[in-house]
N, C-alpha and C positions, 0 to 999 in steps of 0.2 A: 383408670382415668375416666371422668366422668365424661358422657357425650357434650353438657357443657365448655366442657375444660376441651375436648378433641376440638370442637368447632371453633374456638378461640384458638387456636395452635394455627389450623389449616386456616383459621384467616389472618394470623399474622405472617406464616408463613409465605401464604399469596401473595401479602405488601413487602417483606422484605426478598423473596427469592427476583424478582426484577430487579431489584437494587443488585443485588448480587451478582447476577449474570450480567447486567450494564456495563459493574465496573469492571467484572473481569474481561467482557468485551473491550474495553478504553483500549485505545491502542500503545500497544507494548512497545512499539517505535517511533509514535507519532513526535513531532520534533515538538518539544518544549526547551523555554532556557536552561534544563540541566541537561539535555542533550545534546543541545546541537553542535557540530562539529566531531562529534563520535558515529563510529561508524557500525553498520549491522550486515552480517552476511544475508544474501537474498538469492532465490533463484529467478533468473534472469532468461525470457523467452523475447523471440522477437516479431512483429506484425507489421505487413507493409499494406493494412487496406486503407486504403483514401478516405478521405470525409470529417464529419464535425465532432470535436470530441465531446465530454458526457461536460468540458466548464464553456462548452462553445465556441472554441477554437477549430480550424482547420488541421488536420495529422499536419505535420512536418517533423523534418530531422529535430531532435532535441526535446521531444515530448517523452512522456512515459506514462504508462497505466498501472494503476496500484491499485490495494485494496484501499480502501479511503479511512478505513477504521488503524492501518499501517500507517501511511501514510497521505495526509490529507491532499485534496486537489488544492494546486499551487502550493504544495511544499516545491522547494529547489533543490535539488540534490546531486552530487556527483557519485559517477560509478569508477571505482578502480579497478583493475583487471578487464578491460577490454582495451581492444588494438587502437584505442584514438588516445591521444594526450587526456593527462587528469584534467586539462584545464577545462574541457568541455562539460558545460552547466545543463543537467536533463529539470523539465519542468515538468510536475505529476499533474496532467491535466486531463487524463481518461481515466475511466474503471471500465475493468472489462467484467462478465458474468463470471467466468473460471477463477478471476482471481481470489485465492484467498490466502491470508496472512503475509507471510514474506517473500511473495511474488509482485514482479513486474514484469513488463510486456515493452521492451521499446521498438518505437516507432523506427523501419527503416526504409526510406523509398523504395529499393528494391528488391522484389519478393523472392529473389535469388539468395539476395546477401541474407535475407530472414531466415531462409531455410538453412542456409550453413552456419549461421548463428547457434543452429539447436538449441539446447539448455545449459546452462553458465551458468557456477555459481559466481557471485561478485559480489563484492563490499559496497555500500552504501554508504554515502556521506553526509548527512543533514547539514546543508547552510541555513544561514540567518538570510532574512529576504535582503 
């Protein structure tokens, strides 16, 4: 291969390997209309510190922290397999630094109840807003 022909390679390689890595970035759970109402297993940690989250809300019960590339800030989502009724709607309005891929972080007032939380796995449920 000519060093011509090499320098054309490694410069279209350059414009197309961001494409690449972009879309395989895209998120593999992020809710679109063919998913939503399906569900993904996730591992599930919990955090009770206080303060403003990353879309500018204050922490409270029903928050959760996601990877945003998973699932976007202000997706809505229900978690099954934890001790509340399914009916309870969690709102993904943090990102935390740790998280990544199929983790989340909920929000619990009290840093007791967080710590017996441990790690959980649990099903995810994408609604429509």
């Amino acid at each position: 291969m000519s060093l011509d022909c090499r320098v054309r390679v490694r410069f279209l390689l350059a414009l197309a390997l961001p494409l690449i890595s972009c879309a395989s970035l895209g998120a593999p759970g992020a809710p679109t209309r063919s998913n939503l109402g399906r569900g993904m297993s996730v591992s599930a940690t919990a955090y009770c510190l206080n303060g403003t989250t990353a879309s500018g809300e204050e922490t409270r019960p029903g928050i959760v922290a996601a990877d945003p590339r998973v699932l976007p800030l202000g997706t809505r989502i229900r978690i099954n397999g934890l001790r509340q009724p399914d009916t309870v709607v969690y709102k993904v309005s943090d990102v935390g630094p740790a998280i990544k891929g199929r983790e989340i972080d909920i929000y619990m007032p009290s840093c007791l109840e967080a710590i017996r939380f441990g790690r959980q796995h649990v099903q995810v449920r994408l609604l429509a807003d």
